[in-house]
TIRO-2110 file (N, C-alpha, C; in Angstrom, 1 decimal):
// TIRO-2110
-5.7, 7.1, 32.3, N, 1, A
-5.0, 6.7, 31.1, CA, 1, A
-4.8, 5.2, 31.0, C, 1, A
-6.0, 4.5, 31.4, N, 2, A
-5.7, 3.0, 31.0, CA, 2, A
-6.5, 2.8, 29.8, C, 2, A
-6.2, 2.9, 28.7, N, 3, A
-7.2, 2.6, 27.4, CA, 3, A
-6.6, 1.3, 27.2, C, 3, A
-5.6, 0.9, 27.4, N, 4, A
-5.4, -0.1, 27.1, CA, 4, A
-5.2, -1.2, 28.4, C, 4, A
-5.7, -1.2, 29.3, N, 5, A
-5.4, -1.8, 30.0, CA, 5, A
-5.8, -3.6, 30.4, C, 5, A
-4.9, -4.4, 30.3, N, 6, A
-5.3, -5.9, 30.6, CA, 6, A
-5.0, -6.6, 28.8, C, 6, A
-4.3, -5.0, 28.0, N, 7, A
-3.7, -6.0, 26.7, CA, 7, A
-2.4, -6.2, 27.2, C, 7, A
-2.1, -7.3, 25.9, N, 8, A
-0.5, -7.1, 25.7, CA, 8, A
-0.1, -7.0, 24.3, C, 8, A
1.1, -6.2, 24.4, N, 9, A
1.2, -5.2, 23.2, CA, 9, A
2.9, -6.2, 22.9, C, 9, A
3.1, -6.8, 21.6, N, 10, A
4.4, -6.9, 20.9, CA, 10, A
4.8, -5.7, 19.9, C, 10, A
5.9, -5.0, 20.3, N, 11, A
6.4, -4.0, 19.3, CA, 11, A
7.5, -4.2, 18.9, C, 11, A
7.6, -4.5, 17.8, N, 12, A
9.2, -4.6, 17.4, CA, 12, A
10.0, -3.3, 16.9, C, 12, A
11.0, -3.9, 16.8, N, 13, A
12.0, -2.6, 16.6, CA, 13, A
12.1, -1.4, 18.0, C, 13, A
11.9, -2.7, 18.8, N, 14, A
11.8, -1.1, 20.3, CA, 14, A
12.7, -0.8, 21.0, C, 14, A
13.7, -1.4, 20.1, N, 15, A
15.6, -0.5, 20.7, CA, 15, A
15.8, 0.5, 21.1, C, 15, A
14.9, 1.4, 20.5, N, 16, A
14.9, 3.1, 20.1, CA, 16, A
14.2, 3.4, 18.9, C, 16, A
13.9, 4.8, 19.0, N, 17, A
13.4, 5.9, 18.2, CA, 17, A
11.8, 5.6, 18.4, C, 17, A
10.8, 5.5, 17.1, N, 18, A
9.9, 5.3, 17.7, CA, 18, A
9.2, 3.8, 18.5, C, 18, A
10.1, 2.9, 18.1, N, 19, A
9.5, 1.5, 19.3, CA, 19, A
9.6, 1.9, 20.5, C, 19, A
10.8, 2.6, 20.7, N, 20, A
11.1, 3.0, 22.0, CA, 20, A
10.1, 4.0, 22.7, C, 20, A
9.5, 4.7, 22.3, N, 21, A
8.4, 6.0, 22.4, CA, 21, A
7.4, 4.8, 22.7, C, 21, A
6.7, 3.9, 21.5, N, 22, A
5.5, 3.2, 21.5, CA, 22, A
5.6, 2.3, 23.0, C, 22, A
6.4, 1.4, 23.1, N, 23, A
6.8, 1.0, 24.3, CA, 23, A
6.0, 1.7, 25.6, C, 23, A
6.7, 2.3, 25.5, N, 24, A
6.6, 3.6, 26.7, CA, 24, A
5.0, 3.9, 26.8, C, 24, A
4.4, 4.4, 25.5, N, 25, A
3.2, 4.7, 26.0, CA, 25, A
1.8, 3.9, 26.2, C, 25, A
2.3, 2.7, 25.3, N, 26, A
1.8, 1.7, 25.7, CA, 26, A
1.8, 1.3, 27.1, C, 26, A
2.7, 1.4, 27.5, N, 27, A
2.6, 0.9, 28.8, CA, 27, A
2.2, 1.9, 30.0, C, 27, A
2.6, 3.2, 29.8, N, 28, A
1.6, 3.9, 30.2, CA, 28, A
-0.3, 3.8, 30.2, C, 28, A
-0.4, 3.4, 29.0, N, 29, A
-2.2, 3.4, 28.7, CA, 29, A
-2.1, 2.2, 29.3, C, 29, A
-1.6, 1.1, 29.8, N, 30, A
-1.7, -0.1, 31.0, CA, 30, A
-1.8, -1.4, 29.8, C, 30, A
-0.9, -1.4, 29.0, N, 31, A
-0.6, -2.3, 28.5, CA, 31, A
0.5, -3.0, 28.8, C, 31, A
0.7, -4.3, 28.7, N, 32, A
2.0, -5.2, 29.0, CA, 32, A
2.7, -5.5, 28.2, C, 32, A
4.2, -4.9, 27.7, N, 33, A
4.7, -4.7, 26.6, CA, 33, A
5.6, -6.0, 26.1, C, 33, A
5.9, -6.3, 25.2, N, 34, A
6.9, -7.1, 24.8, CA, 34, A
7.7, -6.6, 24.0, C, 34, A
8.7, -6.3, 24.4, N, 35, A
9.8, -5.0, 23.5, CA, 35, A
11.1, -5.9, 22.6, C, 35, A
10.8, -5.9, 21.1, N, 36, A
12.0, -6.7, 20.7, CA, 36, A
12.6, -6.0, 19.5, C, 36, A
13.5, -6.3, 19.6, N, 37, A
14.7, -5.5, 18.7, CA, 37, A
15.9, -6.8, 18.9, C, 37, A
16.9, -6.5, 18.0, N, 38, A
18.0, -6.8, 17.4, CA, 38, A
19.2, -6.7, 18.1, C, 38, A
19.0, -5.4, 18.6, N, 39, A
20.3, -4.9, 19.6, CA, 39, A
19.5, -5.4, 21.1, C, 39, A
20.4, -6.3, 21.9, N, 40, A
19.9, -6.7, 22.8, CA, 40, A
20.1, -5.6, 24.0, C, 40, A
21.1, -5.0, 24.2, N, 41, A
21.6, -3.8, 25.2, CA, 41, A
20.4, -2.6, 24.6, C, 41, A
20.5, -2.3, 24.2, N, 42, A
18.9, -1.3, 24.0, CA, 42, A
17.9, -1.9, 23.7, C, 42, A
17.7, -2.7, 23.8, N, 43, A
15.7, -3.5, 23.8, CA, 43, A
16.1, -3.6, 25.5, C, 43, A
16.7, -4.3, 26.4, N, 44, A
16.5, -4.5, 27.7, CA, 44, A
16.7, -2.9, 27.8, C, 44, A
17.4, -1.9, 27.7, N, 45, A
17.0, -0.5, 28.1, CA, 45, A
15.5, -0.3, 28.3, C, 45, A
15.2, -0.1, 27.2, N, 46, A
13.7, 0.4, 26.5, CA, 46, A
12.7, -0.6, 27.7, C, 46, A
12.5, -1.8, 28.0, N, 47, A
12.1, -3.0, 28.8, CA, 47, A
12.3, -1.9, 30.4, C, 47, A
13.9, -1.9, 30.5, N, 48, A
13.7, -1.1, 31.8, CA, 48, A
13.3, 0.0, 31.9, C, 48, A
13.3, 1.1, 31.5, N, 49, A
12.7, 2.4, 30.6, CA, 49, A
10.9, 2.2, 31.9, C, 49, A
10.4, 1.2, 30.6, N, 50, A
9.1, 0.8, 31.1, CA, 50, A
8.7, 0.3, 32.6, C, 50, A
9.6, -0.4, 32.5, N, 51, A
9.6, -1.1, 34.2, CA, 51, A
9.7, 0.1, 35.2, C, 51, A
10.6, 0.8, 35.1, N, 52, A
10.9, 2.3, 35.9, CA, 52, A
9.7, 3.4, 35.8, C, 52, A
9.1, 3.3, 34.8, N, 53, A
7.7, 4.1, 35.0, CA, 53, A
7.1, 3.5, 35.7, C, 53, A
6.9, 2.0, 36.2, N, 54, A
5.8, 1.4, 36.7, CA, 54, A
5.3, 0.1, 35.3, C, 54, A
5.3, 0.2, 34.7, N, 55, A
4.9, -0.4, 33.5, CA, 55, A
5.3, -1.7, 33.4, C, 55, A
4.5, -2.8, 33.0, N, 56, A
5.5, -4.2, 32.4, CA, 56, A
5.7, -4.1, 31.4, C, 56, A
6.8, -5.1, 31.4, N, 57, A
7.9, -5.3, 29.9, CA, 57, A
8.4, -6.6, 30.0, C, 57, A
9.0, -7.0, 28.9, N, 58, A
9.9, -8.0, 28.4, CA, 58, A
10.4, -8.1, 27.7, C, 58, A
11.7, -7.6, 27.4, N, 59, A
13.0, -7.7, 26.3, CA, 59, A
13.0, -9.3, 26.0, C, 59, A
13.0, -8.9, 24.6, N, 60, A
13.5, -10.3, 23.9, CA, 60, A
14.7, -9.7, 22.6, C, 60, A
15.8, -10.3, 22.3, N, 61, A
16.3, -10.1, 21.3, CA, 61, A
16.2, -11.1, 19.9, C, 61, A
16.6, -10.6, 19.2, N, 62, A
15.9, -11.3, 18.0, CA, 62, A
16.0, -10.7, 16.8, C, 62, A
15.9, -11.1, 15.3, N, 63, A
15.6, -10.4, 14.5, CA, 63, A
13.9, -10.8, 13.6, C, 63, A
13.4, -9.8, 13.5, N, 64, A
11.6, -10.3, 13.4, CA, 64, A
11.5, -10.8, 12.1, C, 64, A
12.9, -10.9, 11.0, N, 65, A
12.2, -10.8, 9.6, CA, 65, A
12.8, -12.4, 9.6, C, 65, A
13.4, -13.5, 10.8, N, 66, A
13.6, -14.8, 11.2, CA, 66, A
12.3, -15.7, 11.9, C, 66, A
12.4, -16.8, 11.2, N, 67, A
11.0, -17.1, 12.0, CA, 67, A
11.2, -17.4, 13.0, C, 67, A
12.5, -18.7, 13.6, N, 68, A
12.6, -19.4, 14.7, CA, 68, A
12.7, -17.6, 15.8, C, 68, A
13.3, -16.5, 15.2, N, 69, A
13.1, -14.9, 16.3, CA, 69, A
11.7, -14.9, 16.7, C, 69, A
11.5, -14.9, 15.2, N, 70, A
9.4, -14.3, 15.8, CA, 70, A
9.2, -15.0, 16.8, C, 70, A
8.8, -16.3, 16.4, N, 71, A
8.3, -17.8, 17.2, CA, 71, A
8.7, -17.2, 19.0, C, 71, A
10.2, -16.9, 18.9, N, 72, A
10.6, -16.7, 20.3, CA, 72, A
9.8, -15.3, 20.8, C, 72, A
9.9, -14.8, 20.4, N, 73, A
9.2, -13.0, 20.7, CA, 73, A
8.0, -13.6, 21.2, C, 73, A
7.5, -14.3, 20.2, N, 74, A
5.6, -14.4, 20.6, CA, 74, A
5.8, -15.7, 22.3, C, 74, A
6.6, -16.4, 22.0, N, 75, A
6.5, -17.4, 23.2, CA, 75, A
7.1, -16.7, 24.4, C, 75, A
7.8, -15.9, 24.3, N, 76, A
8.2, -14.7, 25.5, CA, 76, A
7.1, -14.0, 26.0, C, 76, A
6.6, -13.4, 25.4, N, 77, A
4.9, -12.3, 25.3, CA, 77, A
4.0, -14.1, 26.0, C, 77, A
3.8, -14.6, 25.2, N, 78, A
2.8, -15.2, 26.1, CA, 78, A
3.2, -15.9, 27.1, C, 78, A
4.3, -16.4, 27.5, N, 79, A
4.8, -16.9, 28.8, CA, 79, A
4.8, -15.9, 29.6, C, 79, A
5.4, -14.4, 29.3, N, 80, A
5.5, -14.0, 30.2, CA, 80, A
4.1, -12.9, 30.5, C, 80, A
3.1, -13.3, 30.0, N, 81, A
1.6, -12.3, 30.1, CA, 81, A
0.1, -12.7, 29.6, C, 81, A
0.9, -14.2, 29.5, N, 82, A
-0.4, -15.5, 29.1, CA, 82, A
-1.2, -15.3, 28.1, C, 82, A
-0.8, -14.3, 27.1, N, 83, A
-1.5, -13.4, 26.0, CA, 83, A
-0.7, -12.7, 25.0, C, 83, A
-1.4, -12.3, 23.9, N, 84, A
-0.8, -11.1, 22.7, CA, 84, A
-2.4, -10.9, 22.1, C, 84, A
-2.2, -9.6, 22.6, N, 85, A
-3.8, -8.4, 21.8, CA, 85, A
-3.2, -8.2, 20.3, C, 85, A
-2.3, -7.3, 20.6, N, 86, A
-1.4, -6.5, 19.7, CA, 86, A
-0.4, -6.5, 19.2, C, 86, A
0.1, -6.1, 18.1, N, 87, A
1.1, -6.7, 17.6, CA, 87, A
1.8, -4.7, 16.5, C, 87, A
2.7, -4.2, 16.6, N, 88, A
3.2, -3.4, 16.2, CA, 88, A
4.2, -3.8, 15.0, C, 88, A
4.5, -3.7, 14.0, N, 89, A
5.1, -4.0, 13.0, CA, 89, A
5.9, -2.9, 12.7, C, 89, A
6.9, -2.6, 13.8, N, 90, A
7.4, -1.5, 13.5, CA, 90, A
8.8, -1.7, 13.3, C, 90, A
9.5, -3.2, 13.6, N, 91, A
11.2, -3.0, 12.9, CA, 91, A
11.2, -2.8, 10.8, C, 91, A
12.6, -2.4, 11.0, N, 92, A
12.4, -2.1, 9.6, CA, 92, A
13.6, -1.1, 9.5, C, 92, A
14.8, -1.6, 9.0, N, 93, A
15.6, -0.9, 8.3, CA, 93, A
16.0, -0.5, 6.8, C, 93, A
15.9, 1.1, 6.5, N, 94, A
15.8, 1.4, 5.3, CA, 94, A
16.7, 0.8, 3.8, C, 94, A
18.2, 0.3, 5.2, N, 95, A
19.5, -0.1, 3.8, CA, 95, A
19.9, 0.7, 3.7, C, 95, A
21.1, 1.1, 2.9, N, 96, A
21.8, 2.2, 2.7, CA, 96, A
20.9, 3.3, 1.4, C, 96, A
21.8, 4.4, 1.9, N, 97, A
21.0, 5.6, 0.7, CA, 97, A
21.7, 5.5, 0.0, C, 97, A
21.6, 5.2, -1.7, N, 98, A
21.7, 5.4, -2.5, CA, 98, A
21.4, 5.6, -3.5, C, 98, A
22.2, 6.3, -5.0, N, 99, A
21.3, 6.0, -5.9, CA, 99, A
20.5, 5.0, -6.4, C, 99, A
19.3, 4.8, -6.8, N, 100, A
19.5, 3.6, -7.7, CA, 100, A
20.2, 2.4, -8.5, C, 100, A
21.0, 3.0, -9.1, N, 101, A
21.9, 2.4, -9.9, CA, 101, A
22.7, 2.1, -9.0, C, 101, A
23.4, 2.4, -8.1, N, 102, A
24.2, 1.7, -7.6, CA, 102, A
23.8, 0.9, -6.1, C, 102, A
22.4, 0.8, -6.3, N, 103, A
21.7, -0.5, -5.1, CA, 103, A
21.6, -1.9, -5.7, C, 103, A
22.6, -2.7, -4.5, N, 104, A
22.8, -3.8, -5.3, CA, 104, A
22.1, -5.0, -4.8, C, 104, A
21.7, -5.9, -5.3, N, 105, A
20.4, -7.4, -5.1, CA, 105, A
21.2, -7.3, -3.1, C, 105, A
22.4, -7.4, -2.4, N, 106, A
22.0, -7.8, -1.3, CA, 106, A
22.0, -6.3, -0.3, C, 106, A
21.6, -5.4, -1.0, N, 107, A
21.0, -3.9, -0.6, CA, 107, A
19.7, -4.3, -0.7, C, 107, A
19.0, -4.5, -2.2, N, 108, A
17.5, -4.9, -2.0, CA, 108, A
17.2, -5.4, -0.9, C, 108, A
17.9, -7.1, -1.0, N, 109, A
17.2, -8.2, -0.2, CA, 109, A
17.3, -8.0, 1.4, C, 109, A
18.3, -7.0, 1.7, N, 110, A
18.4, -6.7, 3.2, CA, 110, A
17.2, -5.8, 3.5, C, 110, A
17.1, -4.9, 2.6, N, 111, A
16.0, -4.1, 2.9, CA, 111, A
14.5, -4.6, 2.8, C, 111, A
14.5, -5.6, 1.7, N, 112, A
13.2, -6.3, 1.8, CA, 112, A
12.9, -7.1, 2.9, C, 112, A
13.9, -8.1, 3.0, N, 113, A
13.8, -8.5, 4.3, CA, 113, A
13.5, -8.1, 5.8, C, 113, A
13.9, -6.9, 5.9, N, 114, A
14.1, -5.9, 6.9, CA, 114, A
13.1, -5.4, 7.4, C, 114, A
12.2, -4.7, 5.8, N, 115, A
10.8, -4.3, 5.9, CA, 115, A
9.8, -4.5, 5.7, C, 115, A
10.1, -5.9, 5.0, N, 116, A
8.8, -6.6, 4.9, CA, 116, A
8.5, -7.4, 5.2, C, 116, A
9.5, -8.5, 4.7, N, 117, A
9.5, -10.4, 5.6, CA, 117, A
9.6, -10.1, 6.9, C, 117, A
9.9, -8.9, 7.7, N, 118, A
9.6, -9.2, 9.1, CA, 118, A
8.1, -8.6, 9.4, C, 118, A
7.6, -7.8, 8.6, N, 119, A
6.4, -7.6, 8.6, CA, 119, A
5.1, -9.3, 8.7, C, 119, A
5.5, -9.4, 7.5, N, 120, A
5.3, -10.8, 7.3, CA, 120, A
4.9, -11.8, 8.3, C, 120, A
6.4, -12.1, 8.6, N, 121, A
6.7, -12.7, 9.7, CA, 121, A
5.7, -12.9, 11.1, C, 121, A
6.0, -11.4, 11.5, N, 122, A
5.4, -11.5, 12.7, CA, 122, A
3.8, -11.6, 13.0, C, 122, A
3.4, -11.0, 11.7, N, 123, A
1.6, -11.4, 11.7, CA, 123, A
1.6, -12.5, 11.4, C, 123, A
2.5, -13.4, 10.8, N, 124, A
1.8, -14.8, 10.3, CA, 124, A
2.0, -15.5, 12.4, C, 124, A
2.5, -15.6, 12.7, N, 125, A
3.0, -16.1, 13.7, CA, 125, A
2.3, -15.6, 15.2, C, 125, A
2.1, -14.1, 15.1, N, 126, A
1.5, -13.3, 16.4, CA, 126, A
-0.2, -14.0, 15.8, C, 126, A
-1.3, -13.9, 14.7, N, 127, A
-2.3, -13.3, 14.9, CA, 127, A
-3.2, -14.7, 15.3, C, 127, A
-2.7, -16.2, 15.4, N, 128, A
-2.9, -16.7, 15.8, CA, 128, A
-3.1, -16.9, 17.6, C, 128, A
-2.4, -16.2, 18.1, N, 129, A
-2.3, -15.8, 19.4, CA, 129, A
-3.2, -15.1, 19.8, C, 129, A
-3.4, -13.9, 19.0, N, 130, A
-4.1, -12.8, 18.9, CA, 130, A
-5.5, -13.8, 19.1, C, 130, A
-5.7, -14.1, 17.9, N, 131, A
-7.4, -14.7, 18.5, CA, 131, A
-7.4, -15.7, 18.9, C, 131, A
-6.3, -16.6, 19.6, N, 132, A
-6.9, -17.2, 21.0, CA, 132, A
-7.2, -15.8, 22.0, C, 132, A
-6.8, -15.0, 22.2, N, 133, A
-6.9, -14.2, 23.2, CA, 133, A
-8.0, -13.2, 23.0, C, 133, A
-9.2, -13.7, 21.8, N, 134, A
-10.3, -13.4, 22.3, CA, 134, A
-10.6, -13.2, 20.8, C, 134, A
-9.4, -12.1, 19.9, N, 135, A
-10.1, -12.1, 18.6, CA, 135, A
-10.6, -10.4, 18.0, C, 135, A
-10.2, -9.7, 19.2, N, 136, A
-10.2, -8.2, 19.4, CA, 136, A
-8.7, -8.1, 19.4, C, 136, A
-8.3, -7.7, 17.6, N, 137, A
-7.0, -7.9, 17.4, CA, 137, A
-6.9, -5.9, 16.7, C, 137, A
-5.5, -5.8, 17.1, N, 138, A
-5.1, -5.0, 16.9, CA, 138, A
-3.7, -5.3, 16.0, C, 138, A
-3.6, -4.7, 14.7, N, 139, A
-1.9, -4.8, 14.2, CA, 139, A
-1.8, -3.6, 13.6, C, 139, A
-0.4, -2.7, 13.5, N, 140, A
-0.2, -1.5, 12.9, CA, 140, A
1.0, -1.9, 12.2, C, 140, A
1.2, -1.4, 11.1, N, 141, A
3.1, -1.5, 10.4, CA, 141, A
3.2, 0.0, 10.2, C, 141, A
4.8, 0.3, 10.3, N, 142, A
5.0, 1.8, 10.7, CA, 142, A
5.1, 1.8, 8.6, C, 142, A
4.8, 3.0, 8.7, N, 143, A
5.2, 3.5, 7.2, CA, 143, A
6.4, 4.6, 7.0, C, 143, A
7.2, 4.4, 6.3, N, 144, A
8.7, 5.2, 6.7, CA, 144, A
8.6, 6.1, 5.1, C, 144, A
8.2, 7.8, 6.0, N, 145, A
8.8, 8.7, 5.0, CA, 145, A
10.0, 8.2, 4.3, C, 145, A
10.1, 8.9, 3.1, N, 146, A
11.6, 8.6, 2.3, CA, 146, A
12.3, 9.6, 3.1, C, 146, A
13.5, 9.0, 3.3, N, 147, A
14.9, 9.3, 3.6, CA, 147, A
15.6, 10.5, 3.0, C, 147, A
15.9, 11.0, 3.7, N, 148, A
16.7, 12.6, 2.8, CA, 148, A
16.1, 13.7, 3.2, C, 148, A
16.4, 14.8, 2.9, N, 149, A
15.6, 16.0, 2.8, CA, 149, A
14.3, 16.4, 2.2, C, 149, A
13.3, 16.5, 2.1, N, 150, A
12.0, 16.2, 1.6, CA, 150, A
11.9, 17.5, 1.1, C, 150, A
11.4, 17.5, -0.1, N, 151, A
10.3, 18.5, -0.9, CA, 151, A
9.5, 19.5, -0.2, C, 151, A
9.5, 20.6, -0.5, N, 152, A
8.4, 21.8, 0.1, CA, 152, A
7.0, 20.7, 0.0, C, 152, A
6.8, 20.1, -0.8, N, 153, A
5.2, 19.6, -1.1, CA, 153, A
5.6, 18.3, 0.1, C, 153, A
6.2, 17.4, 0.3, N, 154, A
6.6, 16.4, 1.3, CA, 154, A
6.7, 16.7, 2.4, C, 154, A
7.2, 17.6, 2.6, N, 155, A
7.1, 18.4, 4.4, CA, 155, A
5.8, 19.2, 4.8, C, 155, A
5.0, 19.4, 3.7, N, 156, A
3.5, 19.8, 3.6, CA, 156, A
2.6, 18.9, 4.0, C, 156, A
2.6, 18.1, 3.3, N, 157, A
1.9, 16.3, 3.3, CA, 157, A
1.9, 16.1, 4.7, C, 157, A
1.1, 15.4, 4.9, N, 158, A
0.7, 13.9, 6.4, CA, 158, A
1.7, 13.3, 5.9, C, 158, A
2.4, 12.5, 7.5, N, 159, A
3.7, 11.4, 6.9, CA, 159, A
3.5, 10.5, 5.9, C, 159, A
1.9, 10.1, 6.7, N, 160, A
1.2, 8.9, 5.6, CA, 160, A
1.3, 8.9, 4.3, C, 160, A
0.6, 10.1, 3.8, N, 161, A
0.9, 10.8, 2.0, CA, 161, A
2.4, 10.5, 1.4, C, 161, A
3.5, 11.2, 2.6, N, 162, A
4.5, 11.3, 2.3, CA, 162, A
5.2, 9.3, 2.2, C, 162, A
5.0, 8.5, 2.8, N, 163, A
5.6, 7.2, 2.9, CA, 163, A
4.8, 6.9, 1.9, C, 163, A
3.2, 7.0, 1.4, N, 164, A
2.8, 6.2, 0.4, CA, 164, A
3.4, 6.8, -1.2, C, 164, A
3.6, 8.0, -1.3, N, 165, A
4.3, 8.6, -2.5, CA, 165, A
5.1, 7.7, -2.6, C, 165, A
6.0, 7.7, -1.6, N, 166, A
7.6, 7.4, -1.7, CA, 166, A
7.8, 5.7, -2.0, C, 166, A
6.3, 4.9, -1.9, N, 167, A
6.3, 3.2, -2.6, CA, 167, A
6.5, 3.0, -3.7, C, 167, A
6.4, 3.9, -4.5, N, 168, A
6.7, 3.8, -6.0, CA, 168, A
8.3, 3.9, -6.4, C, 168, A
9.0, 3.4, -5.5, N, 169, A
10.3, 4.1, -5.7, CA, 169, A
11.0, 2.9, -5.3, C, 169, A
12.5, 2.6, -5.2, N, 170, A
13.2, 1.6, -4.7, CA, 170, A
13.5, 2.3, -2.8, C, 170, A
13.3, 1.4, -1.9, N, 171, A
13.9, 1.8, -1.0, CA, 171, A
14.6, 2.7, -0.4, C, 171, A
14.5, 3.8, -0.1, N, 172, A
15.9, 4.8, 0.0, CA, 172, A
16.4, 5.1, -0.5, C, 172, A
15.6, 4.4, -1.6, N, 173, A
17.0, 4.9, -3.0, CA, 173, A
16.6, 6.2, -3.8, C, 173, A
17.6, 7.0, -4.4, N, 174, A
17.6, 8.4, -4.9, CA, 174, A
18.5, 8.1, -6.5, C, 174, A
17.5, 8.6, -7.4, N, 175, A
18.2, 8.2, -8.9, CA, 175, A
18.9, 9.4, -9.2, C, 175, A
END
């Protein structure tokens, strides 16, 4: 199980849930992880997590949708693994659930921020790295079913189906 072996992998949002999973198996398939999230006491978990299987890591704290954060994430990853293959685009928080109507401009802009400018972010900043490091680039951004209890046809659906439905809509928001 080295498919990936001699990359190094940046995943953000790897405090927990699924960064914390990707982390992990990344580093199992013999990749060198750079684990960053927001909450610094669970990104160094997740970091040791990996280390404890055998795996490398590097906790950085940070928030991805900041540039001077990114900037540091990516200078961490290549100080500490002389490289970045890959790049995971997986922080992203939804904002509160609400109706519509009552989501207000710094509900939007937290959540755009959140899920997109740090999308943003970290490709403008990682993919230059990426192809010094050869140019065999890899980037994924997570796609987030909508929030809530989901539809007989939505729990039917591939998540994919189900997150791309749900773009037509305000963030988490329910009218």
């Amino acid at each position: 199980m080295d498919r990936l072996a001699g990359k190094v992998a940046l995943i953000t949002g790897a405090s927990k849930g699924i960064g914390r999973v990707m982390s992990r198996l990344f580093a199992q398939e013999g990749a060198a992880v750079v684990c960053a999230a927001r909450s610094r006491d669970l990104v160094e978990e997740t970091a040791a997590l990996v280390k404890a299987a055998g795996g490398r890591a590097v906790a950085v704290t940070g928030d991805a949708a900041t540039e001077g954060d990114v900037k540091r994430m990516i200078e961490a990853g290549v100080g500490a693994f002389g490289k970045l293959d890959v790049l995971i685009n997986n922080a992203g928080d939804g904002g509160p659930t609400k109706r519509v109507q009552d989501y207000t401009s710094d509900d939007w802009f937290y959540t755009i921020n959140s899920c997109l400018t740090s999308s943003y972010m970290c490709t403008r900043f990682a993919v230059p790295e990426m192809l010094k490091a050869g140019g065999d680039m890899a980037r994924a951004n997570r796609a987030r079913p909508p929030r809530g209890k989901p539809t007989p046809r939505q729990a039917a659906s591939p998540p994919g189906r189900r997150a791309a439905r749900a773009g037509g809509r305000a963030p988490c928001a329910r009218a």
